[in-house]
N, C-alpha and C positions, 0 to 999 in steps of 0.2 A: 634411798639414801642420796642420791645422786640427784633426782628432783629434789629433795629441800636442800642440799648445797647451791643449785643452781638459782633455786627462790631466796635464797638467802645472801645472794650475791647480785649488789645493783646491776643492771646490763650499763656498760660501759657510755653509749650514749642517748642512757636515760636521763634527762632533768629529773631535778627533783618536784615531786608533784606539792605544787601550790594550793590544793584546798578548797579554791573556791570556784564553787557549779556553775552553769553559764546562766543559771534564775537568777544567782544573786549576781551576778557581774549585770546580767538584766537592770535589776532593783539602782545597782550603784549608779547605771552610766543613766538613767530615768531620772537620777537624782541631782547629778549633773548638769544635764541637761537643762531641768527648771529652774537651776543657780545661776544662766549661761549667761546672766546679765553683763554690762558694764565693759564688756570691748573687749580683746584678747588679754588685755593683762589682769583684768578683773577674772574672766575664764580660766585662765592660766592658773592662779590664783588658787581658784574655787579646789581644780584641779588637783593640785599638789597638797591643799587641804587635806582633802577626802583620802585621794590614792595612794600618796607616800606618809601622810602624820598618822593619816586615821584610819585608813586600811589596811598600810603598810605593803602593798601589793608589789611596788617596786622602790629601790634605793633612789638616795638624792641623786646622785651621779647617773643612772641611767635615767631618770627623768629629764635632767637634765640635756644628756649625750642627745636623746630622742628630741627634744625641742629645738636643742640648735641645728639639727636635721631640716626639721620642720619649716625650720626659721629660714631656711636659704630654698626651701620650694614657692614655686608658685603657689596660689592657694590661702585660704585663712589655718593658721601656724594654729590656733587652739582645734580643730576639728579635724586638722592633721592628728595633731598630738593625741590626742582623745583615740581616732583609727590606730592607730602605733601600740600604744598600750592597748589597748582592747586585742590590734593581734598578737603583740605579743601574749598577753594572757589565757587568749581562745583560739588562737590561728587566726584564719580567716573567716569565720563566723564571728569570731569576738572581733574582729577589728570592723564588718560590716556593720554590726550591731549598735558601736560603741560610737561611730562615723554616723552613721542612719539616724539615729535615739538625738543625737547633737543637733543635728538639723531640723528634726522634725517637728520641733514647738515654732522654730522661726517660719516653716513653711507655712504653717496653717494661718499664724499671728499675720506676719503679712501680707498673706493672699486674700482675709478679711478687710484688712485694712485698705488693700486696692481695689477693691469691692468698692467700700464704702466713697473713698477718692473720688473714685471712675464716674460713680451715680450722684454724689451730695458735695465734690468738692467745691464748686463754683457757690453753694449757698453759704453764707458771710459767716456761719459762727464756725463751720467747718474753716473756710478760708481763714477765721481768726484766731481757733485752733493751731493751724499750721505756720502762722504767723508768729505765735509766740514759739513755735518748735524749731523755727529757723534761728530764730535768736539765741538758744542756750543751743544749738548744734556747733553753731559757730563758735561759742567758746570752749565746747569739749572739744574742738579741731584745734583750737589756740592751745588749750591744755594739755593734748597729747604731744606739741608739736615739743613744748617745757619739758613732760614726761620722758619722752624718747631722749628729747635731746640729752638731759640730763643724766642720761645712761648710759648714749652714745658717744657722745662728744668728750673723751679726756683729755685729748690732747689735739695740738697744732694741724695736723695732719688729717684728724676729723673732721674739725670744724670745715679745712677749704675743702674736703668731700663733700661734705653738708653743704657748703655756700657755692661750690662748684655746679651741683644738682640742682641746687633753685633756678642760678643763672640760667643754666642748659634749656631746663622747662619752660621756666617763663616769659624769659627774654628774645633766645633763641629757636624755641619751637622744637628741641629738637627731640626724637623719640621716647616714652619711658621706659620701654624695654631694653634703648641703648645704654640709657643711662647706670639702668641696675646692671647693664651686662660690662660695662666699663667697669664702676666701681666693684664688682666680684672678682673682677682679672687682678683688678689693682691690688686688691688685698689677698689672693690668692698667692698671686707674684711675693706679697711684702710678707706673709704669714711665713713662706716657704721658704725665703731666705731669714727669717729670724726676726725680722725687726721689731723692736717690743711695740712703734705704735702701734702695729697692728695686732698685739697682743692683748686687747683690750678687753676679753669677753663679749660675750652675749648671752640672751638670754636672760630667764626670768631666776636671780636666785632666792634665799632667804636669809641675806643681809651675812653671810658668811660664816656661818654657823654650821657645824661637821654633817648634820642631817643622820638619815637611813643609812647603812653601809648595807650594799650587797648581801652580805651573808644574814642578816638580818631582817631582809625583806622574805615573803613568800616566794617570790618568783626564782630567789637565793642567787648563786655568784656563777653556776653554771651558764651557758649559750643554752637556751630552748634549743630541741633538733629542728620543729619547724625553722627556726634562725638560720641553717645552714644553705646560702644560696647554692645553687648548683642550675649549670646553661636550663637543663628541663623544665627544671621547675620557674625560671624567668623564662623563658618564651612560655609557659602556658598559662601562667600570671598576664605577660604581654598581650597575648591573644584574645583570651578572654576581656579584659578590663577595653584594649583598643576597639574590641569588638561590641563592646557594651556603649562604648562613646562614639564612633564615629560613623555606624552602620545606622544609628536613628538619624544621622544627620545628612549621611550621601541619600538615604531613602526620602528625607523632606526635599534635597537638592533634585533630584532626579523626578521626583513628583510634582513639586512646585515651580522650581528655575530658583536662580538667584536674588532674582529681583521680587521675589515674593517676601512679604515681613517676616514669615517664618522662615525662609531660608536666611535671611538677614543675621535674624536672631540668631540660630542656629551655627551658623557661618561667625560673627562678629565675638557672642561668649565662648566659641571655642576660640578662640583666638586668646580671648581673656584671661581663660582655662591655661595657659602657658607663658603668659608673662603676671600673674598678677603679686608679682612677688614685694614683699614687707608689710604684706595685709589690706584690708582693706580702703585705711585711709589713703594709700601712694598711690590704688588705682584708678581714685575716684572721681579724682580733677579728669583724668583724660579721657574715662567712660561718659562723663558727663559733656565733655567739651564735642565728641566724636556723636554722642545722644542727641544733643542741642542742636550742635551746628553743621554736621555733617548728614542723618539719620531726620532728622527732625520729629525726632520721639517723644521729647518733652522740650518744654519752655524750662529756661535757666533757672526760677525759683524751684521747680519741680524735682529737679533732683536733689535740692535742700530736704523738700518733705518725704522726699523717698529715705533720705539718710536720716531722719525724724522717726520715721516708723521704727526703723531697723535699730535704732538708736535704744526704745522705749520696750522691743519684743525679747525675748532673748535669742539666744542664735549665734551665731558669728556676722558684723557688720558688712557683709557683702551679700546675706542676703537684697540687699537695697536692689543687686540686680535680679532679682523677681520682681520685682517692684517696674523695672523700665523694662521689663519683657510685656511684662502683663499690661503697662500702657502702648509701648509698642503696637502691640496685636489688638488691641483695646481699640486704636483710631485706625488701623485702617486692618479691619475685619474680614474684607472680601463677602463669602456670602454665608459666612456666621453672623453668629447673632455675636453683637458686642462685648461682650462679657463672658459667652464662651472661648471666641477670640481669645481677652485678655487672658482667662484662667491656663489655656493652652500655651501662649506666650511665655506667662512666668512659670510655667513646670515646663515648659523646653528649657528656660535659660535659666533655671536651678537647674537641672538635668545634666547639661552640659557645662556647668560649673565645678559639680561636684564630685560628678564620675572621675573625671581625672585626679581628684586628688585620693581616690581610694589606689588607680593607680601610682601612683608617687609612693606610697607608701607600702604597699606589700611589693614590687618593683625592687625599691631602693632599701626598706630598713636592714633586709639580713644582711647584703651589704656593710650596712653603715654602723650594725652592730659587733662588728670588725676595726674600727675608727673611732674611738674615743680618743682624742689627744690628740688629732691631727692637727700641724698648725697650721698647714696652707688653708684646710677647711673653716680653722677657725681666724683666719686671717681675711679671710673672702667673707664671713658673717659677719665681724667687726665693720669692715667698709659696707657693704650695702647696707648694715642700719644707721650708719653716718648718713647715705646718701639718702634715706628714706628719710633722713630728717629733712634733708630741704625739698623734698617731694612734697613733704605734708607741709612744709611752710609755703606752698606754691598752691596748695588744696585750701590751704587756708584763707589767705590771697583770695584765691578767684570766689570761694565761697561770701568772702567780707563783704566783696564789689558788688556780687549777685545778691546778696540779703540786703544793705543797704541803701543802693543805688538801683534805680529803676532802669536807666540808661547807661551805655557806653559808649563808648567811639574809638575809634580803632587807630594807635599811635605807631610808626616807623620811622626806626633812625638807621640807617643801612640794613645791616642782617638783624638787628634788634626789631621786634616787635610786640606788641602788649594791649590789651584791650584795656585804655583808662575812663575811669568814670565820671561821670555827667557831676558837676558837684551841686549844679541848678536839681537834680533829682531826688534827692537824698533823703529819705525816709528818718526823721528824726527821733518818732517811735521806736522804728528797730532800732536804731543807732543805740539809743536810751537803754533799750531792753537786753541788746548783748554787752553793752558794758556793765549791768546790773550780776546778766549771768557769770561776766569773768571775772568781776569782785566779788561773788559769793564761791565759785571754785578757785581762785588764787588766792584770794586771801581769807577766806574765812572755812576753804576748805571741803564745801560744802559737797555731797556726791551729787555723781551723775544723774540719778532719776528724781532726789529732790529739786533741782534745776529744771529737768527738764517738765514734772509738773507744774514746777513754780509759776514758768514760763507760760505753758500754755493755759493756765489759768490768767494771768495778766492778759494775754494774747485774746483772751473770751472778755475779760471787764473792758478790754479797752473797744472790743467788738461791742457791747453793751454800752458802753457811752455814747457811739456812735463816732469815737477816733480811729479807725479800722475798720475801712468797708472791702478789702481785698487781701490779698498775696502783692507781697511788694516784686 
């Protein structure tokens, strides 16, 4: 008697059980993954498709709550999100799974692809290939910069975040992690005292429409008990995840020194691994500029074709740095063979990219699943995607100068300074070819990978005519 009273009576902190086995949460986040086209918002997108309309797995609102989470970590905000719900639904097996499954089309995609670079780029139809992929990359950096803004920017107060953040970067030089760490204070400050600018939202919603409620998802309106953080259980989350990232890296330092490429690597994307926050377009100027001219890992057109690859695979767009790991290691080999070099390179500096954001996430969500509504948090998310607006208009910028112009030369007017371009250099072909790309996405709408084949097809006829014999 007493045993079926007790079966018969929920345990008090039981969730209610969700249904679905970890094959098919396998099957869904496999299915994900191959969608993972088109940039975080396209991801995002894909995302709340499948998990909230069509699985129903979790509510609009905790989709949500979990993204704007996301959105204020270093790291790419969809492969976050993706880990979050997958632990939420499987613990930590489903958030590794659902984290892992996300990346693992873009790793293979572009470790092939820098393969191919590394051995055939210098031959004209590859170069005229990548020629026409610089040109429509440049207009999906123009488009996101509309995209964001137009999401970001409601009011006064945004904008001179946004126009404050260009200046800072490109004028003045001065850090981007200062910059995201300014604009977070600022709007932490302005969320926490009330101000409605910074009231503004973020995040990806669906145009304001009631969605999922809670009670209605599988996952239902209870806190999972994995959800409930407690000191033990975050130090041994800390332990293990710090120990998974920084012990392959003090073992490459201690075995190599610092000045070895892999310790470089190793060394420079953990670094990245901790500021790369509002995704991948706000880090990319400064990876590249730090790649080029500090590193001397690639030439300035090169991290166009690396953000071409990344652009065209699916994945989250920061795989591009696999891309300048594997060239990194790529030229200067030591006494690998070149191409082993390179392969090692890019799965060090995915490695070290990505482990961290698995910690951010089991770390931070039980936490943060205590925190829906908070306004200083959402006061601090509002300003950094203001400021990552003029981040990406500064990515934009340096991207323009570098696809267009051959040459720069280096301008100073007190603390101002700006790398301007040659106007005797100017590639007229690209010129042509990215204006063609941003009137087919601004005005006729057209997506991301019909542009970008569009592109690199012109990019090959005009290699065929014999008006494109290089990388500009």
């Amino acid at each position: 008697m007493s045993d079926a009273i007790l079966s018969a009576r929920p345990a008090e902190d039981a969730p209610r059980a969700h249904g679905v086995t970890l094959g098919e949460a396998f099957r869904v986040w496999l299915r994900v993954a191959a969608l993972s086209f088109g940039g975080p918002a396209g991801q995002i997108a894909v995302m709340h498709r499948i998990l909230v309309e069509e699985k129903r797995w979790i509510s609009e609102s905790r989709f949500l709550h979990a993204l704007n989470y996301c959105m204020l970590l270093p790291g790419p905000e969809a492969q976050q999100l993706a880990t979050y719900v997958g632990w939420l639904m499987h613990r930590t097996l489903g958030g590794v799974m659902a984290g892992g499954l996300f990346i693992l089309p873009g790793v293979v995609a572009i470790m092939g692809l820098s393969w191919i670079y590394a051995l055939y780029g210098k031959v004209g139809f590859v170069a005229a290939l990548f020629f026409g992929l610089k040109a429509a990359v440049l207009a999906i950096v123009l488009e996101a910069v509309a995209r964001v803004g137009q999401r970001a920017l409601k009011n006064r107060v945004m904008i001179a975040l946004a126009a404050a953040a260009f200046v800072a970067i490109f004028f003045l030089d001065v850090p981007f992690p200062l910059v995201i760490l300014a604009a977070g204070l600022i709007g932490f400050v302005g969320g926490r005292a009330g101000r409605p600018e910074f009231q503004v939202g973020g995040g990806h919603g669906n145009g304001g429409r009631p969605g999922l409620s809670d009670a209605d998802s599988l996952l239902g309106e209870e806190l999972p008990s994995h959800a409930r953080p407690t000191m033990g259980q975050s130090l041994r989350i800390s332990a293990v995840w710090l120990a998974l990232w920084l012990l392959p890296v003090a073992a490459i330092l201690i075995a190599l020194g610092q000045g070895n490429v892999f310790g470089e690597i190793a060394l420079f994307f953990s670094k990245m691994a901790m500021v790369t926050f509002g995704g991948a377009y706000a880090v990319l100027a400064y990876v590249a500029q730090e790649a080029v001219e500090h590193y001397g890992w690639l030439q300035p057109g090169e991290m166009l074709d690396g953000l071409g690859m990344a652009e065209t695979t699916p994945g989250p767009l920061i795989m591009v740095l696999q891309f300048v790991g594997f060239m990194a290691a790529f030229r200067e080999p030591g006494s690998l063979s070149p191409l082993v070099a390179g392969t090692l390179g890019g799965l060090l500096a995915t490695w070290v990219t990505f482990i961290p954001c698995f910690l951010w996430i089991f770390l931070g969500a039980p936490f943060v699943e205590r925190l829906r509504g908070n306004r200083a948090l959402s006061g601090a998310l509002s300003a950094i995607t203001a400021a990552v607006v003029g981040v990406i208009l500064n990515l934009a910028v340096w991207f323009a100068i570098h696809t267009v112009f051959a040459a720069t030369t280096p301008m100073r007017f007190g603390p101002v300074s700006f790398d301007a371009p040659v106007l005797g250099s100017a590639n007229l072909w690209a010129l042509g070819l990215a204006g063609a790309a941003m009137v087919a996405m601004f005005c006729f709408k057209a997506g991301m990978i019909p542009v970008l084949l569009a592109c690199s097809a012109i990019g090959l006829a005009l290699h065929a005519a014999g008006l494109v014999h290089g990388p500009t």
